[in-house]
N, C-alpha and C positions, 0 to 999 in steps of 0.2 A: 590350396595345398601347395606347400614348394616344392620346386622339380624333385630335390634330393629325397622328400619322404615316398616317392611314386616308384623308385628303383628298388625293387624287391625281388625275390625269388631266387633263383640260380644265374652262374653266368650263358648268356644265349650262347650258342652254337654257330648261329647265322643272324648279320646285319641287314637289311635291306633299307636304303636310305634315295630317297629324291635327291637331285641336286639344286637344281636356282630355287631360291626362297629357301631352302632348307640348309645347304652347308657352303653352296654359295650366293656369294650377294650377289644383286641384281646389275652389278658395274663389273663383272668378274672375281672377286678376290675370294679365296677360300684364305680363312686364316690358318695362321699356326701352330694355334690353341688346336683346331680341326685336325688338319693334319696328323698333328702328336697322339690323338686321341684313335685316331683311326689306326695309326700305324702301330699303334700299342693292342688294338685289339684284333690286328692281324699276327701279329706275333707270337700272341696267346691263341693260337690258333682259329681264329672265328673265320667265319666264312663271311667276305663281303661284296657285298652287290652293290653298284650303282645305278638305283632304277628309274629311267629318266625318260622324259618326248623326245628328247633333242635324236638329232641325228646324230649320224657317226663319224661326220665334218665337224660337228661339235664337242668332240669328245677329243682332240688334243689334247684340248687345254687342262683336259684330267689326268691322260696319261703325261703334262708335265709337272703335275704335284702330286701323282700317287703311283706308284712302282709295282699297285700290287691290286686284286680286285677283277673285278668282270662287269660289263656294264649290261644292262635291259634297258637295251633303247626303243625308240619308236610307242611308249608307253606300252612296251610290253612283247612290240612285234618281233625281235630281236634278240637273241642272245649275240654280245658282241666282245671279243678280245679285245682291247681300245689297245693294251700295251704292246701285241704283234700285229696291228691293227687287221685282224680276222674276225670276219661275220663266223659265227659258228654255228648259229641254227636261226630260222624264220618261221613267223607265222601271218602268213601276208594276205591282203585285200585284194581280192578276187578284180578280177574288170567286171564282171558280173554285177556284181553287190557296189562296187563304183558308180557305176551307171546309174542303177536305179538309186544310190544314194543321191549322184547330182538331181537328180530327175525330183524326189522329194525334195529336199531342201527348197528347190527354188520354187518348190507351190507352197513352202508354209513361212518361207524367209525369202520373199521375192527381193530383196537388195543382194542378199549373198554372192561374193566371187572366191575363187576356188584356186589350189595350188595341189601340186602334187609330190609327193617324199616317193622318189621309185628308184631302183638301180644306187641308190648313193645321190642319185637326182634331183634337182629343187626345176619344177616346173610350173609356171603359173599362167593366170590368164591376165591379160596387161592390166585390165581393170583393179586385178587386185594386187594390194600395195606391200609388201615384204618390210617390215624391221627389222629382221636381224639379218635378213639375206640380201639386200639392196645392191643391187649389182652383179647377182648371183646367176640370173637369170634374166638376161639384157632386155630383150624383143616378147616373150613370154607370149602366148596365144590366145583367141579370140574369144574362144571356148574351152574350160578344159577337158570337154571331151574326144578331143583333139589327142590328146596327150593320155587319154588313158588307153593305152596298148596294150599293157602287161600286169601281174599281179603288183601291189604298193607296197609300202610300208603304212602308209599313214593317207588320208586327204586331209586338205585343210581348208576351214571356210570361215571368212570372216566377209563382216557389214564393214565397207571401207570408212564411213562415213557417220558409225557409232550409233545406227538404226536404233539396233536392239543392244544390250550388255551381253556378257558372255553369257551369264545365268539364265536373260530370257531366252536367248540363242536354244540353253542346252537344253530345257523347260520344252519348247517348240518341235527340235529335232529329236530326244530320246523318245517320243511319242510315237513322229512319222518315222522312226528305224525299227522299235523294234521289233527283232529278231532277222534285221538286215544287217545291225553295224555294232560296233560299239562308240559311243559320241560320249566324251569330255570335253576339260579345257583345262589349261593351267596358269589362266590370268586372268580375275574377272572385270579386267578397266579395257580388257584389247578385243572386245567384239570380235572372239576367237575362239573357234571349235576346231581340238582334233581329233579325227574320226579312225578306227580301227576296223578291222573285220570283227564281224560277230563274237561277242568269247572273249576275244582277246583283252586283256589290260594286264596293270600293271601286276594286279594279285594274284592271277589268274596263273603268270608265267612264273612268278616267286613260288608261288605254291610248288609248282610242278617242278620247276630247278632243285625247291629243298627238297620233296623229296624224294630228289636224285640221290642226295647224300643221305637218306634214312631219318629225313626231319618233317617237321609236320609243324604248324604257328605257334605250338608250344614254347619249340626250341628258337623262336626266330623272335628279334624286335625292327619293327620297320617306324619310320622318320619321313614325314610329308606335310605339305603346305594347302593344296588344293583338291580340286576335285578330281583330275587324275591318279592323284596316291589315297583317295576312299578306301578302293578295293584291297589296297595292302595292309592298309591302316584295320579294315575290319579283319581281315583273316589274322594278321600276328596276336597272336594272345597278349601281348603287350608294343604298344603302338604308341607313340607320341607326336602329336600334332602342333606345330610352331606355333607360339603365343599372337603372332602378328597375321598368320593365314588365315583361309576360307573361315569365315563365320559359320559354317556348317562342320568344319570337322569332329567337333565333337561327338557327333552324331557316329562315327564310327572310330578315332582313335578313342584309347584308354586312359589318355593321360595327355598334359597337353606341358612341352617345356618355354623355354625363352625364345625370342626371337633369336633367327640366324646373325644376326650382327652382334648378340650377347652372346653368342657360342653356344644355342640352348642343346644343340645335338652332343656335341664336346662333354661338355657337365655331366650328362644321361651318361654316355659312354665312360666317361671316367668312375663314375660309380657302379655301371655293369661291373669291370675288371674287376671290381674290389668283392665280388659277389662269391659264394664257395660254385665250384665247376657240377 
């Protein structure tokens, strides 16, 4: 089925959208097809969210190509202003549920080494090796139980060494967590799990944000690549899953468009607008 025959209904209300893999590529660039598209359906009043892992060091780069929006970072932990750059609300990982989360991992994923998202903080343990934060955290600690003092945003655990893939990673830990954590990922080539407190994801906080504003999935279409945008991708009544992501998404979006380098989000959204209100 092509993208354009899958946009039907009314115009949404609310956008909920991923960022890397989905509206930006994986070298930085949003394009300006994107852009045009978002900015046209902020206008038209839609309500738009940016719901993402990254942290809130991460989110410049949004507040320099978009003027407008709110972002759900920390997969969900997070309500964040990026444009006045203000946290506005949290839903954060206890040191409690930390602890016993390192404490599992390492009897069912004995290579695993850990990092920590805390205070706006990147803290790791030397052993484990940071991409995108290389430098961020010089000397990093032996243990990161070391480092867990206060409630998180996020922990992070990854095989330095490509033990296991992210899939078996998360196959192994949603087992031993839960109803201790919430365990994704959002790459499955980087031997990468990010872990939340209980509850919390990405779906979980979009639900509850919409309806703040008197919405509920009907009114809302959400845009994801992995296995951290599942929970959005099933709660929006209509949900579209990147042509080039998780081979599982189908299993909870509705519809699935182009790869983010063919603008598959852009397309959807331009034919939203055209929808009656």
């Amino acid at each position: 089925m092509s993208v354009l025959k899958t946009v039907t209904g009314k115009r949404p209300k609310l956008i909920g959208t991923d960022l890397d893999g989905t509206i930006v590529a994986h070298y930085g660039f949003i394009s300006e097809r994107t852009k045009i598209a978002f900015t046209a359906a902020y206008e038209a009043g839609i309500h738009i969210y940016f719901v993402t892992g990254r942290p809130i060091r991460w989110m410049v780069e949004i507040k320099e190509n978009f003027n407008f929006g709110i972002g759900i970072c920390g997969n969900g932990a997070m309500l964040y202003d990026f444009i006045n750059q203000k946290v506005l609300e949290e839903w954060l990982f206890s040191v409690k549920d930390q602890l016993e989360t390192v404490k599992r991992l390492r009897e069912v994923i004995p290579p695993v080494t850990f990092a920590l998202e805390i205070d706006g903080d990147f803290h790791r343990e030397k052993h484990y090796t940071p991409r995108w934060d290389v430098g961020f955290d010089y000397e990093g600690v032996d243990k990161i139980e070391e480092a867990i003092t206060k409630p998180a945003l996020k922990l992070l655990a990854r095989c330095i060494n490509g033990e296991y893939t992210s899939d078996e990673m998360l196959i192994l830990a949603s087992k031993a967590l839960d109803g201790i954590a919430t365990v994704t990922h959002s790459n499955s080539t980087d031997s990468l799990l990010e872990i939340s407190a209980d509850g919390v994801s990405k779906g979980a906080t979009l639900s509850k944000i919409a309806a703040r504003h008197g919405l509920t999935g009907e009114d809302c279409v959400t845009f994801g690549d992995n296995p951290n945008d599942f929970s959005m991708l099933s709660w929006a009544s209509r949900s579209w899953a990147m042509e080039d992501g998780h081979p599982d998404l189908m299993k909870y979006a509705k519809f699935q468009t182009d790869a983010h380098q063919e603008d598959g989000v852009a397309k959807v959204i331009e034919r939203l607008l055209e929808l009656p209100e």
